[in-house]
C-alpha positions as CSV (number, residue, x, y, z in Angstrom):
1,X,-31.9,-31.0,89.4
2,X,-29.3,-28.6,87.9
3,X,-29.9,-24.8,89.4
4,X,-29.2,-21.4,88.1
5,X,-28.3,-20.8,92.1
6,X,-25.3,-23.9,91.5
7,X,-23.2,-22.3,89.0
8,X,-21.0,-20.5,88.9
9,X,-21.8,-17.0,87.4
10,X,-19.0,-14.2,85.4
11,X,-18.7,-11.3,86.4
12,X,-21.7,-9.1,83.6
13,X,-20.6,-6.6,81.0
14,X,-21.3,-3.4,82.0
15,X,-23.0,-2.5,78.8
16,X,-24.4,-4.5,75.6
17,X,-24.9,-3.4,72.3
18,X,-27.6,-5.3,71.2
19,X,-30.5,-6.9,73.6
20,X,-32.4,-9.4,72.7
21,X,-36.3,-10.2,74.5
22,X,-38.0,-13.5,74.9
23,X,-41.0,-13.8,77.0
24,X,-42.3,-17.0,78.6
25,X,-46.0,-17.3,79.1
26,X,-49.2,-20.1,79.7
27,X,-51.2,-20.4,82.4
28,X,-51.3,-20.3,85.8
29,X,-49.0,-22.1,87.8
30,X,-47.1,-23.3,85.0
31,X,-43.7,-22.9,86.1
32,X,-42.8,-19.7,84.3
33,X,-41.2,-18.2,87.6
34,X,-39.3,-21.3,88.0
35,X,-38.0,-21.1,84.1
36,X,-36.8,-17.6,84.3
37,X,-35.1,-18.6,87.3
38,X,-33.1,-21.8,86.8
39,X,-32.3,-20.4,83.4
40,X,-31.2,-16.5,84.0
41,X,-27.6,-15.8,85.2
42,X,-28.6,-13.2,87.6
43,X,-30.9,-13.1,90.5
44,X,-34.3,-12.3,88.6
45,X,-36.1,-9.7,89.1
46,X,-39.7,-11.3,90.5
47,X,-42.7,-9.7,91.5
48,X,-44.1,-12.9,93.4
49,X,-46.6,-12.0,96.7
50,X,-48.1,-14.2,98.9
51,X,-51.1,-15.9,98.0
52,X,-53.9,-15.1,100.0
53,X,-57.5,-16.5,101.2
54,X,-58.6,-13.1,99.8
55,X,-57.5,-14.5,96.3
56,X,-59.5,-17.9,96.3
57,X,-62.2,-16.1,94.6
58,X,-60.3,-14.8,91.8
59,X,-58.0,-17.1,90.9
60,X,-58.7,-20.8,90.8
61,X,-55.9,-22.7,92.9
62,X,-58.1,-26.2,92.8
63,X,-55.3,-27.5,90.1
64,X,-51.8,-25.9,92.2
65,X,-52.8,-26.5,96.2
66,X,-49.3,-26.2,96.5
67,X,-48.2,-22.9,95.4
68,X,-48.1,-19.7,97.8
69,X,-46.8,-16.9,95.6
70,X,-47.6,-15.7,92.1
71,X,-46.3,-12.9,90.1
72,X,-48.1,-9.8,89.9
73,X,-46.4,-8.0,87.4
74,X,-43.4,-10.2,85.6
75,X,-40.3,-12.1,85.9
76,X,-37.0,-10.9,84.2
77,X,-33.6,-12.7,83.8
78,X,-30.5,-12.2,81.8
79,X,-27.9,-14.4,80.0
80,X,-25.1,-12.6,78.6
81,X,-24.1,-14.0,75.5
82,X,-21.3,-12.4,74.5
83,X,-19.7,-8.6,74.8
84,X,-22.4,-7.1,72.7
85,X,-25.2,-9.5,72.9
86,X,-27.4,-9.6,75.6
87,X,-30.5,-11.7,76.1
88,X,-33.4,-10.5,78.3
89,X,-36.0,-12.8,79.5
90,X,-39.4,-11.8,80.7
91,X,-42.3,-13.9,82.5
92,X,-45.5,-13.0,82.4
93,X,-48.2,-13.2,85.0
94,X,-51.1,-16.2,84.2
95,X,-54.2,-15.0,85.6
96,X,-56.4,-13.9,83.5
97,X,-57.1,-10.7,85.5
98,X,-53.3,-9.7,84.4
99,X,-53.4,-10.7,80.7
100,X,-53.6,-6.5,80.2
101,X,-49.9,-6.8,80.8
102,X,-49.3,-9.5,78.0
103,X,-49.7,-6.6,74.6
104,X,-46.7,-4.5,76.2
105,X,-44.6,-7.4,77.3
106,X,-44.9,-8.5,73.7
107,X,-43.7,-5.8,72.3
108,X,-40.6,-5.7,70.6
109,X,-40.4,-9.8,71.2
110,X,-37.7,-12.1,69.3
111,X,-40.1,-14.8,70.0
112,X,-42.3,-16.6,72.9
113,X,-41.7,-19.7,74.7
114,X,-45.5,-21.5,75.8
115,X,-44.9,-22.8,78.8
116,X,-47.5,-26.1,79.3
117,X,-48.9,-28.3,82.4
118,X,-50.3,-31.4,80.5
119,X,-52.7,-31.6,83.4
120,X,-54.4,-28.2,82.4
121,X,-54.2,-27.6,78.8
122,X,-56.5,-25.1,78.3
123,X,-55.2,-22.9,80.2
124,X,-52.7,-22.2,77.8
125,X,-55.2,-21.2,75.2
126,X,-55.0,-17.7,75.5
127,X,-51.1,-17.3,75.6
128,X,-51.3,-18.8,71.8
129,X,-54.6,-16.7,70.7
130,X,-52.3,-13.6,71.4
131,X,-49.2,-14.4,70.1
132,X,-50.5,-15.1,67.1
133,X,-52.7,-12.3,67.0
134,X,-49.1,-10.4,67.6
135,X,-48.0,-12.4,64.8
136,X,-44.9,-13.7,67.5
137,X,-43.0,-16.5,66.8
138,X,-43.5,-19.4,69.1
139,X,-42.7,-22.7,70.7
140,X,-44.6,-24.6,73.0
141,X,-42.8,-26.4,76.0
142,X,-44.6,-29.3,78.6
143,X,-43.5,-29.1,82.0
144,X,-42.8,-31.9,83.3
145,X,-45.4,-32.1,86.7
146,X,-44.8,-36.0,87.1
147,X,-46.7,-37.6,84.4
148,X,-47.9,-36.8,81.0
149,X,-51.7,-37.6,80.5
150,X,-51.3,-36.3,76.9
151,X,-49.9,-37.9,73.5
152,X,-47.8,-34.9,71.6
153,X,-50.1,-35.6,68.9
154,X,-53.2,-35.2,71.2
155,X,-51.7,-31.7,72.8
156,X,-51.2,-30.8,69.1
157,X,-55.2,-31.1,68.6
158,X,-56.0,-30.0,71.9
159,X,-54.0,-26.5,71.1
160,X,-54.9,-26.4,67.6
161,X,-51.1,-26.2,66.6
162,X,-49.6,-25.2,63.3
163,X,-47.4,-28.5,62.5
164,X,-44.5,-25.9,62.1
165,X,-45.1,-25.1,65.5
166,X,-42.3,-26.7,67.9
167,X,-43.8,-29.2,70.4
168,X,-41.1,-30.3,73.3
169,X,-41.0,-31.7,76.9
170,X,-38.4,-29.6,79.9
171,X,-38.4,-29.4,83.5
172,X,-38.4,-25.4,84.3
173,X,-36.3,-26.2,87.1
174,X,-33.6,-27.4,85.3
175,X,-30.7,-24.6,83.7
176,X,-30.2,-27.4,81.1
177,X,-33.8,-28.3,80.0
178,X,-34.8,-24.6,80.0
179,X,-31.3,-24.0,77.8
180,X,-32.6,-26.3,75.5
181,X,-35.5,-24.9,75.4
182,X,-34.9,-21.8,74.4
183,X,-32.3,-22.7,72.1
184,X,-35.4,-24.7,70.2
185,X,-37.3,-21.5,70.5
186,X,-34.2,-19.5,68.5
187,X,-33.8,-22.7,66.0
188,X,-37.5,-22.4,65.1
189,X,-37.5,-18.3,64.7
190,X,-34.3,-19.0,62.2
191,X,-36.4,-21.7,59.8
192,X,-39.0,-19.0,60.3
193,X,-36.9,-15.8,59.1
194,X,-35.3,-18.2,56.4
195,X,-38.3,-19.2,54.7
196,X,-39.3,-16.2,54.0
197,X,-36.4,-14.7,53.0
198,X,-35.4,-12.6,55.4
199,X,-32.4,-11.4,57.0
200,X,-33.5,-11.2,60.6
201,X,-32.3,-14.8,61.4
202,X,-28.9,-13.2,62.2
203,X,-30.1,-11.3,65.1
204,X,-30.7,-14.8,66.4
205,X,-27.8,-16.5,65.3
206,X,-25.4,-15.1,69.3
207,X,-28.1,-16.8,71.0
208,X,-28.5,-20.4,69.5
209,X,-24.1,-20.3,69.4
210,X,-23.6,-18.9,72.5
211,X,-26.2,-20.0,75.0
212,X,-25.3,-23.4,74.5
């Protein structure tokens, strides 16, 4: 799998003119971490702890025996896009008892990415009730865990999607899939801004060119 930790990175700007904020969120244990990671040219910033027994009460591991860590706070990354563009990337905690976070990571958003496990699709209900209470432009991603249970057209229904609403497949822990990814999410705030007449499409315009 291709890894932020593989390539090579330039040497970053010391200042940016314009910054521009995505946040990733969905569920527990949905591979947000991972995302930020494989995708940011820097070594994120992660407030990951150590999962303990204490926890098992309050947050339901039955679906991810594997995982040891969660964020307690957020993930953030960078990808510089050009001398006065700068993209910020933020990834939210899933447990419900840190969805308090999610109003202020919001704020000031270019748009969301929905990040999906296939196996759990409810968990991501919330992440979409508050975006678009926020009124945020979103996509919605399916990581791949080994198998998808689903139909596109059955996640759709299961989520309730608008049929604007971008439906795609990625593997968070690859720098290409979560490229493409967000490039989907930039492509789909564009159609968005363009439809309604607006001029903020070119704030999105260094980041679909330049992230590629």
């Amino acid at each position: 799998m291709d890894s932020a930790t593989s390539d090579a990175r330039a040497p970053l700007g010391a200042t940016a003119d314009n910054g521009l904020k995505i946040v990733v969120v969905g569920g527990f244990g949905v591979g947000k971490t991972t995302m930020v990671r494989s995708v940011s040219e820097i070594r994120p910033l992660n407030t990951e702890e150590t999962m303990t027994q204490a926890g098992e009460s309050v947050d339901d591991i039955s679906e991810v025996r594997g995982k040891t860590a969660t964020t307690v706070a957020f993930d953030f990354g960078r990808i510089s896009l050009d001398t006065r563009n700068v993209l910020y990337l933020f990834g939210a905690p899933g447990q419900e008892r840190f969805w308090f976070l999610w109003d202020r990571l919001f704020s000031g958003t270019l748009g969301a990415v929905v990040l999906v496990d296939t196996r759990r699709i409810d968990d991501s209900w919330y992440a979409i009730d508050r975006l678009e209470h926020h009124g945020t432009p979103f996509i919605v991603a399916c990581n791949d865990f080994g198998g998808h249970p689903h139909t596109p057209q059955q996640i759709r229904e299961a989520l309730d999607l608008d049929p604007h609403v971008p439906l795609v497949d990625c593997d968070a822990r690859s720098r290409e899939s979560s490229k493409r990814v967000l490039i989907t999410l930039v492509e789909h705030i564009q159609s968005l801004y363009a439809a309604k007449g607006a001029g903020g499409a070119e704030a999105a315009e260094p980041v679909e060119e330049l992230i590629r």
